[in-house]
C-alpha positions in Angstrom: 124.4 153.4 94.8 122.8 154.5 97.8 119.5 152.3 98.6 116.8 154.1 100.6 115.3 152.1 103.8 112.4 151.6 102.3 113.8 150.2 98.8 114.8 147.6 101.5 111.3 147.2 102.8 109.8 146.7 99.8 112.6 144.2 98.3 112.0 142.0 101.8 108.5 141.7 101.3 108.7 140.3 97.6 111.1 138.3 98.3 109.2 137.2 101.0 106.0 136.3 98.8 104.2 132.8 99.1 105.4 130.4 95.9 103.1 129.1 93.2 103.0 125.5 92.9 100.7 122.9 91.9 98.8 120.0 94.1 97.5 120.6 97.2 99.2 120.6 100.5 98.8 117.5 102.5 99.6 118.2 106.0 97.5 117.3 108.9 95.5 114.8 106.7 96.2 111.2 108.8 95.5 108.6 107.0 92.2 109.6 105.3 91.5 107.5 102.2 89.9 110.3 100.7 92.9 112.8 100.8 91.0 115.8 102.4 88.2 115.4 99.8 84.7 114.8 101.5 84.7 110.7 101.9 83.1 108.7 104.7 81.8 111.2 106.8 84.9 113.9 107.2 85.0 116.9 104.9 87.3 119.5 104.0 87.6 123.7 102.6 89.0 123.8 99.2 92.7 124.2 100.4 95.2 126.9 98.4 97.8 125.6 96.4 100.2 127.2 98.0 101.5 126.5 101.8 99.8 129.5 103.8 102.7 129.4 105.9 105.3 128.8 103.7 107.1 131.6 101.9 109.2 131.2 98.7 112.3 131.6 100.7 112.6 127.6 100.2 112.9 127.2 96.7 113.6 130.1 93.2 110.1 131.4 93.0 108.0 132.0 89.7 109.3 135.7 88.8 106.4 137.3 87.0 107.8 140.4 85.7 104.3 141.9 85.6 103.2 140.9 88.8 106.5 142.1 90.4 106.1 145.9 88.6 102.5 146.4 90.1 103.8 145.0 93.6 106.3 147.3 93.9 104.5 150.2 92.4 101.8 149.7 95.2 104.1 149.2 98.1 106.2 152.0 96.7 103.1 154.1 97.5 103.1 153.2 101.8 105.2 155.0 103.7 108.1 153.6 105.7 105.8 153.1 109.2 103.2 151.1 106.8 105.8 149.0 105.5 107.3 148.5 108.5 103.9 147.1 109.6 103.7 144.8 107.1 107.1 143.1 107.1 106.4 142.4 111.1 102.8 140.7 110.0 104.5 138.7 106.9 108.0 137.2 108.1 106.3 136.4 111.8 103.3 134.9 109.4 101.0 136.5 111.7 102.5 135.8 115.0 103.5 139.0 116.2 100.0 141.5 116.1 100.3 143.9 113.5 98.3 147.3 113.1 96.0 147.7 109.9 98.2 148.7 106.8 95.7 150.8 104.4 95.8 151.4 100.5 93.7 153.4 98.4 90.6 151.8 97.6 90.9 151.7 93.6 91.5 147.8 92.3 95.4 147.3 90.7 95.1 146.0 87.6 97.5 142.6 86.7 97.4 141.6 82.9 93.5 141.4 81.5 92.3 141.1 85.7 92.4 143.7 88.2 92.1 142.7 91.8 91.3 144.7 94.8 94.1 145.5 97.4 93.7 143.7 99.6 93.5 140.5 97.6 96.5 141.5 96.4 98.6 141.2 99.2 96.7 137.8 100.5 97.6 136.7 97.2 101.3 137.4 97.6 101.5 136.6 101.3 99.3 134.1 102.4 97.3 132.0 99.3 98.2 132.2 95.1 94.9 130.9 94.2 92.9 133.4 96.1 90.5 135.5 93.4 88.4 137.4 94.9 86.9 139.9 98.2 84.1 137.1 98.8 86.7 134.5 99.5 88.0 136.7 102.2 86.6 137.2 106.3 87.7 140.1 107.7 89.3 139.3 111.4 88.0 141.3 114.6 91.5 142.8 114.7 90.7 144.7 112.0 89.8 148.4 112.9 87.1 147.3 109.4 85.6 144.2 111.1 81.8 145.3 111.8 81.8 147.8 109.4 78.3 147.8 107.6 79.2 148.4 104.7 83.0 148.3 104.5 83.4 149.1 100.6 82.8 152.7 100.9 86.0 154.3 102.5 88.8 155.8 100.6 91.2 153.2 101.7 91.1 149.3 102.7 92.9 147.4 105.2 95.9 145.7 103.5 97.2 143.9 106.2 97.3 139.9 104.9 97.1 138.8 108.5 93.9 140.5 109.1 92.4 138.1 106.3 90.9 135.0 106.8 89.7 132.5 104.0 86.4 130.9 104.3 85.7 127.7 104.1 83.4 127.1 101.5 79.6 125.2 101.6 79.8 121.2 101.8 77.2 118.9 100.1 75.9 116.1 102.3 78.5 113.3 102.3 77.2 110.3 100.5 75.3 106.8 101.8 78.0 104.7 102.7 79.3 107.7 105.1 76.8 106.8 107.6 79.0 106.6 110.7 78.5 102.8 112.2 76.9 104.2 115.9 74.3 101.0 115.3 77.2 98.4 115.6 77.6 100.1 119.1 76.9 97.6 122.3 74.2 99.7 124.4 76.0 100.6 127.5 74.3 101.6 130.9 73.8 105.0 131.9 77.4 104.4 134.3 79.0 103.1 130.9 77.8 105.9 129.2 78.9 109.0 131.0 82.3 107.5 130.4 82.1 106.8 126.7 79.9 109.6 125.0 83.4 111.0 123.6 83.7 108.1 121.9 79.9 107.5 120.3 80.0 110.7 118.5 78.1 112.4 121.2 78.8 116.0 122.3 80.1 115.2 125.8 79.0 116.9 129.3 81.8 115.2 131.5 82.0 118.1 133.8 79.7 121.0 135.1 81.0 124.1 133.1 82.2 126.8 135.9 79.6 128.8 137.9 78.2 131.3 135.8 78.2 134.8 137.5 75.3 136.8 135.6 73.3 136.0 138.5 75.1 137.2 141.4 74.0 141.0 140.3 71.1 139.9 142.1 72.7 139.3 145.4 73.2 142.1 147.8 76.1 143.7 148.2 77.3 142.2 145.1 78.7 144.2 141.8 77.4 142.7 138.7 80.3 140.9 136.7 80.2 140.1 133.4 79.5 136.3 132.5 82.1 133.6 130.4 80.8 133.0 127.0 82.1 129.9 126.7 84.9 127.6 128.4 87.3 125.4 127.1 89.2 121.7 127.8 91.7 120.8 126.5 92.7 116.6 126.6 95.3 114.2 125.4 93.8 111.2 124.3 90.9 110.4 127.5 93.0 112.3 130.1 91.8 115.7 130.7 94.9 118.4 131.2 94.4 121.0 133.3 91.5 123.4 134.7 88.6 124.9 132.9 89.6 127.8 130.8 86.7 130.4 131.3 86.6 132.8 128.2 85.2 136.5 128.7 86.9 138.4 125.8 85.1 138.7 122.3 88.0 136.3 120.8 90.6 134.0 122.7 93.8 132.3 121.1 94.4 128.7 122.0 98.0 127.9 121.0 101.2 125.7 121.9 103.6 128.7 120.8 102.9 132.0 120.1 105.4 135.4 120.6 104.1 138.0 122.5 100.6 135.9 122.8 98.2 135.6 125.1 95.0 133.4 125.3 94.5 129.9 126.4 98.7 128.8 126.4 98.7 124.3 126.1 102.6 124.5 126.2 102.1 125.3 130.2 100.1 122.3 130.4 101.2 118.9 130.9 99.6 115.0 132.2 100.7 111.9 132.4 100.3 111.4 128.6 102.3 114.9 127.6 105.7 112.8 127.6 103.8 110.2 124.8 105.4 110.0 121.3 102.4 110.8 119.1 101.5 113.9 121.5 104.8 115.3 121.8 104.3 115.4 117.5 101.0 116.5 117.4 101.6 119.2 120.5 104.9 120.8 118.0 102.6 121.1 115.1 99.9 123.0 117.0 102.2 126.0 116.9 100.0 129.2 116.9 97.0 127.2 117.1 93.3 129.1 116.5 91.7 131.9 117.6 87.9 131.6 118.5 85.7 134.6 118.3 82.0 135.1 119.5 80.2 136.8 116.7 76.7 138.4 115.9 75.7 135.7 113.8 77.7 132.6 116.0 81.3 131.2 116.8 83.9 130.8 114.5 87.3 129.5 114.8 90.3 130.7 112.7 93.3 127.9 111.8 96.3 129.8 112.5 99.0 127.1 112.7 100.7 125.4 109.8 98.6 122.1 109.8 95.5 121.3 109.5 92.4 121.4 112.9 89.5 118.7 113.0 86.2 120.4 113.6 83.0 118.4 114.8 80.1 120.2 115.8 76.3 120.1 116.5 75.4 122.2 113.7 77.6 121.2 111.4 75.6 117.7 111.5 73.4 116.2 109.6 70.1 117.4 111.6 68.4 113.9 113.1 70.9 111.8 112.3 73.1 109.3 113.2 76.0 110.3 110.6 79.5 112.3 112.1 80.6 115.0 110.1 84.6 116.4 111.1 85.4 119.3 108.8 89.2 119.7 108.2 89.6 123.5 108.0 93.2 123.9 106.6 95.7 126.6 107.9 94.4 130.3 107.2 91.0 129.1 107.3 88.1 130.2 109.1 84.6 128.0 109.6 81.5 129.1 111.8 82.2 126.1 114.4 78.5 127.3 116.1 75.4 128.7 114.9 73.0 130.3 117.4 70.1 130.4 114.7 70.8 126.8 113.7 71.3 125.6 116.9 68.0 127.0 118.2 66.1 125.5 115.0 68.0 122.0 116.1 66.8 121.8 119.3 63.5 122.6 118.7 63.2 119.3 115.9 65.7 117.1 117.7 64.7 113.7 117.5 65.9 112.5 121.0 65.4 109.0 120.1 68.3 109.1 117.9 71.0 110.2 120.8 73.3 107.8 122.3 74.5 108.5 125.3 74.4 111.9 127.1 74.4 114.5 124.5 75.4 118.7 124.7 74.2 120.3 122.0 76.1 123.3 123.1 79.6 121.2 122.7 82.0 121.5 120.1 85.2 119.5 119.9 88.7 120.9 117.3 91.3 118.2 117.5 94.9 119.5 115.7 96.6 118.2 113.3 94.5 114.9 113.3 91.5 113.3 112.3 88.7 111.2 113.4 85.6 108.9 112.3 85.1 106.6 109.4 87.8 108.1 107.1 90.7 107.8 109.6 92.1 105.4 111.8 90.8 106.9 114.7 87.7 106.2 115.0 87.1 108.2 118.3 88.4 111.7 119.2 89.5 109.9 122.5 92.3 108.3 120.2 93.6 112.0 119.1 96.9 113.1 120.3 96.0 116.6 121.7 92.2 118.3 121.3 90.0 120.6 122.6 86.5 120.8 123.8 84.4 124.1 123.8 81.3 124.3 126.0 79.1 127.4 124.9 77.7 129.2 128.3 74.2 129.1 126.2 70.9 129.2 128.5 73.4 127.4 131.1 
């Protein structure tokens, strides 16, 4: 019999559906004795129980008749340019950019639960254990990102690509986490310049580029809009490349990405590029993260198929020596920068407790890898391939 294009469609995309399975995924860990969990300083979102970035494709998948009916009564609904849509943003697991796919707004009931849906296809597409709208951060791809209240519309954006999950809130890590800075020989301010990468202190290594908000005041001069940030990226100590100045509302840093554009590290190479452990750790940065400047601060978005290392000032413990790194796992999003917080901080900063030159505006993401007490790398100067964003703030 005859099968209509979009019968197709709508069998690709189940078959296409992320597969149930129990334990959680381990990649990007590195030798942390705590597997993930928060232990000696580093720190880690409740990771899905499914691969984000794995489909089913791999293995038979669990065939839930009930599931299946209400997935293919809903998709049934789209028409062929929606579906379309979606099949581009699920088998290129968000690399390609894909328009917003909307539903009807009314939840889809499975079994004794009903769901909303757009949890309904991040649940089939991107994470199995994913329950509910809260758990969910709407990307600033979405045409619904902004939206004050974006509940009330007739439909919803169903588009599992335009979905982030969020990491969730992190207790204080426990006593014996203290990270051993005291155990540190005092260096002199020469030393220090040199080594505040590897005392846990933000580094300044480098003036960030000239800003331009000031030459408005110069005559003859246009007024150009000013970087919000800029970011370096390193392998190991050596520094690759210029200064990437970032002016758009959200940047993509990536190794490989079709049809991307953003802050490219496959163009980039050093003296360290042709090492073993950075030609690794450069594969499985892949499509790497997007960063986005947002009302309430920065946040980065784990878009590659491992695991990113996340150390920032206000993600500390305020006026204190301990180093927290948060692992954010793939599909993950985590506020790498709050302007509130930050503001608070550096009000109540105890400068005696600094070592070293310190940027309070500096954030460092190393892929794939892990640093500080839990790890073997004590230092994010013994990470493969990292970067360093320097917020234009008061600069």
């Amino acid at each position: 019999m005859f099968r209509s294009r979009r019968s197709g469609l709508v069998r690709r995309l189940w078959r296409a559906r992320v597969a149930r399975r129990s334990g959680v995924d381990g990649e990007g860990e590195d030798e942390s004795s705590g597997s993930g969990s928060e232990v000696g300083g580093s720190s880690s979102c409740q990771a899905s129980d499914s691969d984000p970035a794995r489909p089913c494709g791999g293995g038979k998948p669990e065939d839930d008749p009930e599931l299946k009916s209400v997935t293919f009564s809903v998709l049934k609904r789209l028409k062929e340019r929606q579906l379309e849509l979606l099949v581009q943003a699920v088998e290129s697991r968000g690399g390609l950019e894909s328009g917003c796919v909307h539903f009807p707004r009314p939840d889809v009931r499975i079994g004794r639960r009903t769901v909303a849906p757009h949890v309904l296809t991040c649940l089939l597409w991107r994470w199995a254990d994913v329950q509910q709208p809260h758990q969910l951060k709407t990307l600033m791809c979405c045409q619904s990102y902004g939206q004050q209240d974006p509940d009330s519309g007739p439909t919803v954006c169903c588009n599992p690509y335009h979905y982030t999950r969020l990491c969730g809130p992190e207790s204080p890590p426990p006593p014996y986490s203290r990270y051993p800075l005291d155990r540190l020989r005092r260096l002199s301010p020469e030393e220090s310049v040199s080594s505040s990468t590897e005392t846990g202190a933000s580094p300044s290594l480098y003036p960030p580029p000239p800003s331009t908000s000031d030459l408005s005041d110069l005559p003859g001069q246009t007024r150009k809009r000013s970087h919000w940030c800029s970011i370096a990226y390193w392998e190991h100590r050596t520094r690759v490349g210029r200064l990437f100045a970032v002016y758009d509302a959200s940047v993509n840093i990536f190794h490989e990405l079709p049809h991307g554009d953003g802050f490219c590290l496959g163009l980039l190479s050093s003296s360290e590029s042709h090492a073993e452990n950075v030609v690794r750790t450069r594969k499985k940065i892949g499509y790497g993260l997007t960063l986005s400047k947002e009302p309430d601060g920065v946040w980065a978005y784990n878009r590659s198929a491992h695991a990113i290392f996340v150390n920032s000032p206000t993600l500390d413990i305020p006026n204190s020596r301990t180093l927290i790194v948060r692992k954010i796992p793939p599909g993950f999003s985590i506020k790498i920068f709050d302007y509130g917080r930050s503001e608070m901080l550096q009000r109540t900063s105890n400068s005696d407790l600094l070592d070293g030159p310190y940027d309070p505006n500096s954030v460092r993401i190393s892929f794939a890898k892990g640093w500080g007490p839990s790890y073997s790398r004590q230092f994010i100067t013994s990470c493969p391939c990292w970067v360093e964003v320097l917020l234009n703030i008061n600069r």
